[in-house]
Steps between C-alpha positions, in 0.01 A plus 500: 500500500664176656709586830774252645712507822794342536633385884792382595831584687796714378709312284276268330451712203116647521645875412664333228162235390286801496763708254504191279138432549402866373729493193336181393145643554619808269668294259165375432345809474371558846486849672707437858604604823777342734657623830623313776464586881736416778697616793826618600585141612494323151711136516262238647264750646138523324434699200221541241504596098197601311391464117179630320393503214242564224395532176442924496763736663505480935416750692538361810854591748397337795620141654300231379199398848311274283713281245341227247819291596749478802797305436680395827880431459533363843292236654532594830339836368170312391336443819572876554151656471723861392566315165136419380329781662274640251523236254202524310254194569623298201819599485783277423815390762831376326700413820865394404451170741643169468141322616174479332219796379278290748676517800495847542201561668515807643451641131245251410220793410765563224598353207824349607825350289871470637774383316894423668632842370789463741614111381495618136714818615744315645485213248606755264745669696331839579571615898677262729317225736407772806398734220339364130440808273153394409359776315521329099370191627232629645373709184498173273254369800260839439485525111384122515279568841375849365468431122578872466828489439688315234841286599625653149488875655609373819812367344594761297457742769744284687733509196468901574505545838711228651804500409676231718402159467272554213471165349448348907211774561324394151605159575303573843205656355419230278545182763264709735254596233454041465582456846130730611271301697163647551232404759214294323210697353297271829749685745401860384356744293660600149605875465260531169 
């Protein structure tokens, strides 16, 4: 079973990444779970969405403590210790960061990729300036990070699911999924 957590702040899309995320997964014949978890106070104020999956039926119902990948959708959430705590040891960070793998240290036990999520929103007209809607663009950053996803499910779950701005969020998804940078096999250990 492969667990991920997704972090970020109400309004950025993780409810609606993990949703897209999980069709994907089951488009491709994967058994799958997704739920999100957040407070009363939703705009702006943190919140968390879940995804697992597998190739046999889930049993589990229970929030995910120890996920094979977090993926943060707010940088100032990735020196947060809350949103890598129980990370397994080589577990893989996508941080939606305009800077380099390498310069996030405080996850440098992990393998480690970031990728401008929020330029590529906005360069494609998803959310405003204060807000980017970053959720597609991220996912094209996974499938290429996690290699357990296809961009082909991805976008046709997108076709599905979204239905404003379709062509932008596909549009997004595939300029993230090239845009990936990934810290240097030197840097870290690999996942496999």
């Amino acid at each position: 079973m492969v667990e991920v957590r997704i972090h970020g702040r109400g309004g950025q899309g993780a409810v609606a990444a993990a949703h897209v995320l999980a069709l994907s997964l089951f488009r491709e014949g994967k058994w799958v779970q997704a739920f999100p978890h957040f407070g009363v106070e939703r705009r702006g104020a943190p919140v968390a969405a879940f995804v697992r999956f597998d190739t046999q039926p889930i049993e589990l119902r229970c929030h995910i403590y120890t996920p094979d990948y977090v993926i943060i959708l707010d940088p100032t959430l990735s020196g947060s210790p809350v949103a890598v705590e129980g990370l397994k040891p080589n577990g893989g960070v996508l941080v939606n960061s305009p800077g380099q793998p390498e310069e996030l240290d405080q996850l440098k036990s992990f393998r480690r990729a970031t990728v401008n999520a929020s330029s590529i929103a906005l360069k494609y007209g998803l959310g405003t300036p204060a807000s980017p809607i970053v959720n597609t663009a991220i996912l094209g950053a996974f499938a290429r990070f996690s290699e357990m996803v296809s961009c082909e499910s991805v976008t046709e779950s997108i076709k599905e699911l979204i239905k404003r701005k379709t062509e932008q969020n596909i549009a997004a998804l595939r300029d993230s999924y090239e845009s990936l940078r990934v810290a240097s096999v030197n840097e870290t250990e690999t996942l496999r």
